[in-house]
Steps between C-alpha positions, in 0.01 A plus 500: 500500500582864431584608872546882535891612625555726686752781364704523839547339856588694740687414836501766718739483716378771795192692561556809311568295207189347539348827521680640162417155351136560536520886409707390160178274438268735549706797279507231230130336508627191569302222675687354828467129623665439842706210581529415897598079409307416197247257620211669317263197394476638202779691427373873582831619654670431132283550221231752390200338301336817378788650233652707782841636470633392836799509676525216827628614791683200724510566801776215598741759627304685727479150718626630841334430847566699744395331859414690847498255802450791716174585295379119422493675134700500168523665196473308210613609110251393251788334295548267763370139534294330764818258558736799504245662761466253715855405513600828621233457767666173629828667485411761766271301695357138544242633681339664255358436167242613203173386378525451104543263214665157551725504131797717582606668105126697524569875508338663816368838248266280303442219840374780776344688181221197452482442861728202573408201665741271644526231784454726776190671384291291696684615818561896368364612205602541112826654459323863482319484723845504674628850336509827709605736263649480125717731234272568222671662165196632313476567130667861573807304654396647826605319819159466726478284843202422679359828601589675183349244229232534749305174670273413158783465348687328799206286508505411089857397489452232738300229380375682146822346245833577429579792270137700523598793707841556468842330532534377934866584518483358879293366724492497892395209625420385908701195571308242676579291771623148441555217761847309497378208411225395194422172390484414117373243338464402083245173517365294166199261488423292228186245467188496339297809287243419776784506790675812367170673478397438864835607615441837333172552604604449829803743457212769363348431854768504742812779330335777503372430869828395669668760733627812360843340547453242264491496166456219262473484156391238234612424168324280243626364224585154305867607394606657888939469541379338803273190412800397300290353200198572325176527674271666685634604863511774715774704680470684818704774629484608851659741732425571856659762675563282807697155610439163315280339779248776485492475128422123470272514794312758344492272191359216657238646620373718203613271181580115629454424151780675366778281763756710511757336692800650755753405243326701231534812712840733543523750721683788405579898572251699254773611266590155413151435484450748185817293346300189574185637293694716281570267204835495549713176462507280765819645706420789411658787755340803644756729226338328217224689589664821366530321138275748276510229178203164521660185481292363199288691267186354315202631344219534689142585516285593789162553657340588858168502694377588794286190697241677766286139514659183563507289192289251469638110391370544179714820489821322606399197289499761182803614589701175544365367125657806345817450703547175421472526129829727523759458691665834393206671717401554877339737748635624796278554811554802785312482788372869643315541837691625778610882516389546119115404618557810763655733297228780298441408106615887449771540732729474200420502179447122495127375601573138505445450878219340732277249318817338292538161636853441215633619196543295130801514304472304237861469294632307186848467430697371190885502320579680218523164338088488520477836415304385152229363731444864706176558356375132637644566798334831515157367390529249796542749777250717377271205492556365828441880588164506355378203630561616870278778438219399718694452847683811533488859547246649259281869456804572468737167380823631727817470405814601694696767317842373571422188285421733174243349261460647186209291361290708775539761287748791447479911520491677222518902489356599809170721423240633780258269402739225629462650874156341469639160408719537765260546823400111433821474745424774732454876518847529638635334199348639269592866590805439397463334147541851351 
C-alpha cells in the first residue's frame, strides 16, 4: 500500500527545541504526529492518512525521570517508557512504585494520554488518574502546567488520547506505595471446550471481585507460549501485593477450580515483579527494563470491549469456536472492581468506571512470512468481534482508546456539526471536539 512519509523526524533533544520544533510546524503548515514509543495500534504516531504534509516528532530523547522521595512524586518526560519509568522508581526506592502498563517499551505520552491500565489498577487507579500536574506545549509552542492550561484541559489530557491537546512534555506522577514482598504467578489449564469454558466463566465471577490487592488476569487462546501445543487453554496471571500464603489461601477459597499450587507461586520485590510480567526473557534483569527496542516484531491487529454483564456460556462457548479455528488469535481478560468501581466516570477524562465487571482485548498476531494471508487474518478478528456483539458494552459499544481501532470509524475535518456527534460520549467530551 501507498503509506504517506513523512518529510522529517524530528528528535528534540531539550524543551526549547521542542518548543521551536512545534513553532517551525506551525510557520510552515505542516501536520505534526508525536512519537512517545510507537505502540500506536494503528500506527497514528507515524503516518498521516488524510494527504497531510507532516513532520513526526519522537520524543525518545526527552526520556528523563526525575524522582522526589521526599515528595512521593516524579517527573516524568513524555519520551520516556513505562520500563524506563519504573526503573528509575526502583532505583530510588523499593518502597515505592507506579500504577501503569505491564509491557515495558510503551511510551508514557501516548500510555497516561488514553488512561493506562496496568496491574495495580485494581488497587490505585489508571495511570492518570495518578498525575498531579503536567507540561503542556500547545500549538503556539507555549509551555502551560496545570493551572495555566487550566483544569478542562487538565482534565482532557488525561484519559481523552494521546496527541489531541498538545504535546505532554512531562508528567508528574504520585508514587504509590508498594509492600516488599508480592507474589507472582503465570498458570495454564488445558482440557475440554466445555472445561475451559467453565473455568472462564468462573474467572468472569470471581477477578473482578477479589481484593483490591489482587489482580488476575485470563488469557484465551488455542496457540498460548504456555500450553506448549495447539489447543484450546487458558493462562492466568496473578499478582497480589502481599506474601505467598495469603495469595493461595485467597485462591482456594474464591477459585478451587483453577489449583494453583505453592510451587506455581514466586514471591518477589515489586520491581522484579514488572520483569516477571514484562515480556522480557526469562533472566531477564531489572536494567533490561531500560531497553527502548521490542524483542520481536509482528504484525498485528486488534480489538476491545467493555463487558458490564457477565457473559453468559453461550457467550464464552462463541468465543472458544472462533478461537479454536485459529491459533494465531486470542483475547485477553482484565478484571476491574476495586478502586476503579469507586472512582467518578468524569474524574478524568475516562468514564469507564463502576458497572465494568472486565475488559476484552481481542489480538491476532502473524510473521511477515504470512503476511499474504493479512486480510484472512483480519476478516477473522473482525468476525469473532462481531459475533460478541450481544454480551458486551453497547448504547454505546465501548472501546478503550489506548487499544486504537480504526474500523470504529475515523475523524475527518472537524466541523460544528460534529460537536453533536460527539455528546453521544458525554457533554464534557464533546466540548472539546472543536
Amino acid at each position: 500500500p501507498n503509506i504517506p512519509k513523512p518529510i522529517a523526524i524530528v528528535l528534540p533533544e531539550s524543551l526549547d527545541q521542542l518548543q521551536k520544533s512545534v513553532a517551525c510546524c506551525r510557520e510552515n503548515s505542516l501536520g505534526i504526529r508525536v512519537r512517545s514509543g510507537g505502540h500506536s495500534y494503528e500506527g497514528t504516531s507515524s503516518v498521516a492518512g488524510d494527504g497531510t504534509l507532516f513532520v513526526i516528532i519522537d520524543m525518545m530523547n526527552l526520556n528523563n525521570v526525575r524522582v522526589d522521595i521526599k515528595t512521593k512524586t516524579a517527573w516524568v518526560e513524555g519520551g520516556a517508557t513505562l520500563g524506563e519509568t519504573y526503573y528509575a522508581i526502583s532505583q530510588t526506592s523499593d518502597a515505592y512504585g507506579f500504577s501503569a502498563g505491564s509491557c515495558p517499551t510503551v511510551g508514557v505520552g501516548g500510555h497516561i494520554s488514553g488512561g493506562g491500565f496496568g496491574l495495580l489498577s485494581r488497587k490505585y487507579g489508571l495511570a492518570a488518574d495518578n498525575v498531579v500536574d503536567a507540561r503542556l506545549i500547545d500549538a503556539n509552542g507555549r509551555l502551560l502546567d496545570r493551572k495555566t492550561m487550566g483544569e478542562d484541559v487538565f482534565w482532557a489530557i488525561r484519559g481523552g488520547g494521546g496527541g489531541l491537546w498538545g504535546i505532554v512534555y512531562a508528567w508528574k506522577i504520585q508514587l504509590l506505595k508498594v509492600p516488599q514482598i508480592v507474589t507472582s504467578f503465570i498458570v495454564s489449564r488445558t482440557g475440554t471446550k466445555s472445561h475451559i469454558a467453565k473455568l472462564v466463566n468462573k474467572w468472569q465471577n470471581v477477578a473482578p471481585n477479589l481484593d483490591d490487592e489482587f489482580y488476575l488476569s485470563c488469557f484465551v487462546g488455542a496457540g498460548l507460549p504456555e500450553a506448549k501445543k495447539i489447543g484450546l487453554s487458558t493462562t492466568f496471571k496473578g499478582l497480589y501485593l502481599g506474601p505467598k500464603v495469603k495469595a493461595i489461601s485467597m485462591l482456594k477459597k474464591a477459585f478451587p477450580e483453577l489449583g494453583v499450587a505453592e510451587e506455581e507461586c514466586r514471591e518477589m520485590s515489586w520491581i522484579e515483579s514488572v520483569v516477571f510480567f514484562s515480556g522480557l526473557t526469562v533472566g531477564a534483569s531489572v536494567s533490561e527494563l531500560g531497553n527502548r527496542y521490542m524483542q520481536d516484531k509482528e504484525y498485528f491487529k486488534a480489538k476491545s470491549d467493555f463487558v458490564r454483564s457477565y457473559v453468559p456460556l453461550k457467550g464464552i462457548e462463541t468465543a472458544l469456536d472462533f478461537l479454536e479455528k485459529e491459533p494465531k488469535g486470542f483475547v485477553i481478560l482484565d478484571p476491574y472492581g476495586g478502586i476503579m468501581h469507586n472512582i467518578s466516570s468524569d474524574s478524568i477524562a475516562f468514564p469507564h468506571r463502576k458497572g465494568n465487571i472486565f475488559t476484552i482485548q481481542y489480538l491476532i498476531y502473524w510473521k511477515e512470512v504470512d503476511n499474504e494471508k493479512s486480510s484472512d487474518y483480519i476478516d477473522w478478528i473482525r468476525g469473532f468481534y462481531s459475533s460478541m456483539t450481544p454480551f458486551v458494552s453497547r448504547g454505546p459499544r465501548a472501546a478503550y482508546i489506548n487499544y486504537m481501532d480504526f474500523d470504529l470509524g475515523v475523524m475527518k475535518l472537524i466541523s460544528t456539526n460534529d460537536v453533536v456527534k460527539a455528546r453521544v460520549w458525554g457533554e464534557k467530551d464533546s466540548s472539546y471536539a472543536i
